[in-house]
Each structure stands twice: as C-alpha cells, then as structure tokens.
Backbone as JSON, one array per atom type, in Angstrom:
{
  "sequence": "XXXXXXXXXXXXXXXXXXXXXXXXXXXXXXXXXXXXXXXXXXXXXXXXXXXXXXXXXXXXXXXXXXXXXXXXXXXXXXXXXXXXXXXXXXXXXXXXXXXXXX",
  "N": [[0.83, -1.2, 0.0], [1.8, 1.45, 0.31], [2.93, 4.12, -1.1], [1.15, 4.54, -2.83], [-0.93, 7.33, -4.03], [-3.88, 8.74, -2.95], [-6.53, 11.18, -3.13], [-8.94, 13.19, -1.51], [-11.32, 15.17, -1.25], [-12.45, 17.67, 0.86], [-15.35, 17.58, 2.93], [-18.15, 19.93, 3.8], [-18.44, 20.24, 6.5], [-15.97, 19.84, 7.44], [-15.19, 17.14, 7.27], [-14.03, 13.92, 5.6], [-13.88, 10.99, 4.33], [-11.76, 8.33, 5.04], [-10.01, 6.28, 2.72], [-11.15, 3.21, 1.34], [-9.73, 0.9, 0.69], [-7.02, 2.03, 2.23], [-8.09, 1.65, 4.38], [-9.14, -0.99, 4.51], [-6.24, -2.04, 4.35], [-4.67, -1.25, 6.22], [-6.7, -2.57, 8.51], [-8.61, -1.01, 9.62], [-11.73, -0.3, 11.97], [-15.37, 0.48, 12.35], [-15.59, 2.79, 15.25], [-13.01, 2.42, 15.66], [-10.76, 4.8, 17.53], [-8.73, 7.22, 16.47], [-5.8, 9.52, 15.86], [-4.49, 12.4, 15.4], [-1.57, 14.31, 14.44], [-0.26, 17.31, 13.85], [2.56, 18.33, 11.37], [5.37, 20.38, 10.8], [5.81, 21.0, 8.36], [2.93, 21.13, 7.22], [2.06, 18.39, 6.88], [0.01, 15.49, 8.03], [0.0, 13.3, 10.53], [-1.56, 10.33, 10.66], [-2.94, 7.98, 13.13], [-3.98, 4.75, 14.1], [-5.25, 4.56, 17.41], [-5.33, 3.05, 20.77], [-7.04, 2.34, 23.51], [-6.24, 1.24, 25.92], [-3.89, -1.61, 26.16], [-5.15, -3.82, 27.35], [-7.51, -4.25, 26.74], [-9.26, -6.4, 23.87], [-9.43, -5.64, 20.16], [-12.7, -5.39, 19.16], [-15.2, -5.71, 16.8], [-17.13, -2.91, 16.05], [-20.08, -2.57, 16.97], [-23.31, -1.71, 16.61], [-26.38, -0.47, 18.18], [-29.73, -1.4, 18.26], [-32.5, 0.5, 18.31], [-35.37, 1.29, 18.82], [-37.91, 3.47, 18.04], [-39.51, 4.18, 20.34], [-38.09, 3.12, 22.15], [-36.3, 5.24, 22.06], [-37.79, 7.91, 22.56], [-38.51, 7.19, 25.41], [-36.63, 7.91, 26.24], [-36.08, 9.98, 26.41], [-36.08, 13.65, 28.4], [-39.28, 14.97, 30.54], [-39.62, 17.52, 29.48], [-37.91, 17.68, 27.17], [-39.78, 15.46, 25.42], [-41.97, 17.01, 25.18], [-40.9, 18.96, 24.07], [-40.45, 17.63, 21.23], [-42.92, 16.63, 21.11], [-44.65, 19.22, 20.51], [-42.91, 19.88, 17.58], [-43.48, 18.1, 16.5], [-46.12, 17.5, 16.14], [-46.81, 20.93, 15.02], [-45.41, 19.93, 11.91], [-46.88, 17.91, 11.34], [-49.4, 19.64, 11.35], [-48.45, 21.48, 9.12], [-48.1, 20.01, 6.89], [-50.63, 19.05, 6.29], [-51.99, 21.41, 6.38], [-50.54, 21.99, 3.6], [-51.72, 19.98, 1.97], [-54.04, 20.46, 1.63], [-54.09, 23.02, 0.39], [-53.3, 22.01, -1.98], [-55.35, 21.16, -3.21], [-57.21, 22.56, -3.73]],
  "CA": [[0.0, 0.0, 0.0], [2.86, 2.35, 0.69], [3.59, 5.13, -1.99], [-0.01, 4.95, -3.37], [-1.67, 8.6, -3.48], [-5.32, 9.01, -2.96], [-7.73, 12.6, -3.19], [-10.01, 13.48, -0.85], [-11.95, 16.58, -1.03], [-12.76, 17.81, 2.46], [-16.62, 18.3, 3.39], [-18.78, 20.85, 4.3], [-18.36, 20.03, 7.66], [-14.75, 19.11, 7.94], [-15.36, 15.36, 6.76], [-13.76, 13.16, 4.65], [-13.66, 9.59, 4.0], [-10.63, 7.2, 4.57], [-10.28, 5.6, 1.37], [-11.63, 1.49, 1.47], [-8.05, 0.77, 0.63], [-6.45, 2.3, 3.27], [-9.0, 1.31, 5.57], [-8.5, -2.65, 4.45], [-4.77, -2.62, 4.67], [-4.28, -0.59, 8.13], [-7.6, -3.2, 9.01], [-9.67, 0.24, 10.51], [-12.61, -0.47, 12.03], [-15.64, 1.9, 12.87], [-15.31, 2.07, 16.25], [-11.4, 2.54, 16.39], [-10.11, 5.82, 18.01], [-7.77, 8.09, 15.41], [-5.34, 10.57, 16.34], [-4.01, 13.41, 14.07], [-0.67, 15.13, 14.1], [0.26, 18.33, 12.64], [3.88, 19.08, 11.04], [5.37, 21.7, 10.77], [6.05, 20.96, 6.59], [1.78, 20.93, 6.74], [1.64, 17.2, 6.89], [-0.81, 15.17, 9.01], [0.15, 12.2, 10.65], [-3.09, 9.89, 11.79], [-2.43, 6.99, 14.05], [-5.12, 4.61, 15.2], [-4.82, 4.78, 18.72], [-5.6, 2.08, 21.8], [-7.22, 3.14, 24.88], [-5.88, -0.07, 26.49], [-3.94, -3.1, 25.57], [-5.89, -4.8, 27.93], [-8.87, -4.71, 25.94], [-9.09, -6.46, 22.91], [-9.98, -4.77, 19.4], [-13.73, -5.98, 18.82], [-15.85, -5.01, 15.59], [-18.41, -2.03, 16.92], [-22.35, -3.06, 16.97], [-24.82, -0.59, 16.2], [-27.17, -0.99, 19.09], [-30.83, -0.92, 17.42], [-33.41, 1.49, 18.98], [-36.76, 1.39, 18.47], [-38.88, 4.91, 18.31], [-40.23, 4.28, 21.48], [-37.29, 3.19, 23.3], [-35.77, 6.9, 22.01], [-39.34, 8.81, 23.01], [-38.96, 6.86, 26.62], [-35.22, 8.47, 27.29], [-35.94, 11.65, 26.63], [-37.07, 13.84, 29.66], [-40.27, 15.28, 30.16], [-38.67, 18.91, 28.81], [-37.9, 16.56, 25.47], [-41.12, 15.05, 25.1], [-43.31, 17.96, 25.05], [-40.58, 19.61, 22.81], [-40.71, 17.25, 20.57], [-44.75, 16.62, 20.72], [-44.81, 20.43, 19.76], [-42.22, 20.1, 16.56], [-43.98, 17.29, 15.43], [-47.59, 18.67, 15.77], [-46.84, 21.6, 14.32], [-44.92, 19.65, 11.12], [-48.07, 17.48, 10.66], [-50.2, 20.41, 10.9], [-48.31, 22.29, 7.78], [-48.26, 19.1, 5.89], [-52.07, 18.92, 6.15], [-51.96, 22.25, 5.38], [-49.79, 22.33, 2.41], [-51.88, 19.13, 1.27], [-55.01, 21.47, 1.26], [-53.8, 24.04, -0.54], [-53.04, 21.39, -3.54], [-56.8, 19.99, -3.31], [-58.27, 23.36, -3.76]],
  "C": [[0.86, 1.25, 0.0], [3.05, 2.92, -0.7], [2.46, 5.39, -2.86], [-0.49, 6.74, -2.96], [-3.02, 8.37, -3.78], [-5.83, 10.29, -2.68], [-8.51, 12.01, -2.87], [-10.67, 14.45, -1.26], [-12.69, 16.42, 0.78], [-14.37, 18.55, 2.47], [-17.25, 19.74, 3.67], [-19.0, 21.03, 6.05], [-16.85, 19.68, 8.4], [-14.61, 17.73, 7.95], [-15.13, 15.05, 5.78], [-13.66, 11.67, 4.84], [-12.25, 8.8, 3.92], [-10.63, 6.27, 3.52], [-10.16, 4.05, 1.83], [-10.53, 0.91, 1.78], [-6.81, 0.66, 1.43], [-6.92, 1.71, 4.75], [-8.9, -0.61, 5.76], [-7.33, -2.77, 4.76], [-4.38, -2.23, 5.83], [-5.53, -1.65, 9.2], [-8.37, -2.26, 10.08], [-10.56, -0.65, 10.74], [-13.57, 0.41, 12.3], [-15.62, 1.37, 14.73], [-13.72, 3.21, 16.66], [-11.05, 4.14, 16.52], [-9.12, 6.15, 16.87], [-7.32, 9.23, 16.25], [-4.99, 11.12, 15.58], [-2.79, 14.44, 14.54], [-0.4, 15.98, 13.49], [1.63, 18.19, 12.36], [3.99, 20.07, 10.89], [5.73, 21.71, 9.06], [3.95, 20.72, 6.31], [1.37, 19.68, 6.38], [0.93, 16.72, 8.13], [-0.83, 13.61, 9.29], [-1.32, 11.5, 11.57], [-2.39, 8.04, 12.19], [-4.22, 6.36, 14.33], [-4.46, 3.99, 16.5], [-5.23, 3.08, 19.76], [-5.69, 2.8, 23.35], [-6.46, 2.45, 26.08], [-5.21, -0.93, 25.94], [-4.25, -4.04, 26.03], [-7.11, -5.23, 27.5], [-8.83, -5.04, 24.61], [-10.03, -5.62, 21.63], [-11.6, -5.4, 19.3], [-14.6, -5.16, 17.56], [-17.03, -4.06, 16.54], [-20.05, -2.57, 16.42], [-22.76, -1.94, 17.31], [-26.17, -1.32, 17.32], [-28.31, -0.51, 18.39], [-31.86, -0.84, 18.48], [-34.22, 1.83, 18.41], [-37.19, 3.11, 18.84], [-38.82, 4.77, 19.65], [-38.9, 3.94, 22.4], [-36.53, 4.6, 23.2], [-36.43, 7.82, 22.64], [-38.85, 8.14, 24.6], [-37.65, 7.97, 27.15], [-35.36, 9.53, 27.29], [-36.59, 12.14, 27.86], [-38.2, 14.18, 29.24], [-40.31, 16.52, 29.01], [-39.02, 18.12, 26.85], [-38.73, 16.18, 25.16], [-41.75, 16.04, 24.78], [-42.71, 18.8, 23.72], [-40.97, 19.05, 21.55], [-42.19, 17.29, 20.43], [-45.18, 18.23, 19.96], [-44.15, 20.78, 18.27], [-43.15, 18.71, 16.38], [-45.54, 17.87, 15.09], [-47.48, 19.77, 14.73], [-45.83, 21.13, 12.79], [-46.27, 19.08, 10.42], [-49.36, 18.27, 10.25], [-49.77, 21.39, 9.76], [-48.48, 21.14, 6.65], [-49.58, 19.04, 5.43], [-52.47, 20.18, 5.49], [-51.81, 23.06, 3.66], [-50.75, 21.27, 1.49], [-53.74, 19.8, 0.81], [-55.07, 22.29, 0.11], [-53.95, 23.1, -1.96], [-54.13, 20.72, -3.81], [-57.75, 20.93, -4.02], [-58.17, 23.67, -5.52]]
}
C-alpha cells in the first residue's frame, strides 16, 4: 500500500472519507479511536490509537433502537418539545396538502 496517493476533497463540515483501501490494509474499524498530528512541513500524521492493551480490538455493533425506546429516554422537557415540533410539522403538511386539493 505504501507510496499509493489518494484525493479526498474535504466536506462541508470538515469530513472526509478514509479511502476502502487504506482502511483494508491498516484493518480500521468503525469504532477505532484516530489521532491526528500536525507538522510543521503541513503534513498530518493519523495513528489509530488504543485506549488499552488490555482490551481487545472488537468489531463495533450498532445498538438498534426502536422509536419508542428513544421517546422513553428523553425527559419530560424533550417530550413535550418534541410533541410540539412534530404537531406543528403534521399540521403544515395537512396544510400544504389542502392548498393542492383546492
């Protein structure tokens, strides 16, 4: 892999993509911690890191969360916010679906 170049373009957010490539041969996972170095020649050294070597690497799991178990964590504060941004979303939709009837 060594002496390959790859282009990025950098986001709208400051995000870019590790290329597949790079990501197969260094064996990334999502999950794994990255660190980033500046130089002083404007190069950027990235490292993946280890919080521990007592813990081994494991692939990350996507814990899956139902609506309702999301709606239960929020506080009350959160609930009502939300119940008010959604109300008022379904009431322009109904709205807007008016307008296109008339």
């Amino acid at each position: 892999m060594t002496g390959d170049i790859i282009f990025r373009f950098l986001g709208k957010y400051g995000k870019t993509t590790i290329p597949k490539k790079i990501r197969d041969s260094l064996e990334l996972q999502r999950g794994d911690i990255l660190s980033f170095e500046e130089l002083d020649d404007d190069s950027i050294i990235i490292r993946r890191e280890s919080i521990c070597n007592c813990i081994p690497r494991t692939p990350f799991k996507e814990k899956k969360e139902t609506l309702l178990d999301f709606l239960n964590s929020l506080s009350s504060e959160q609930k009502a916010a939300a119940l008010v941004h959604l109300s008022m979303q379904v009431a322009n939709q109904q709205g807007s679906n008016e307008n296109v009837n008339i």
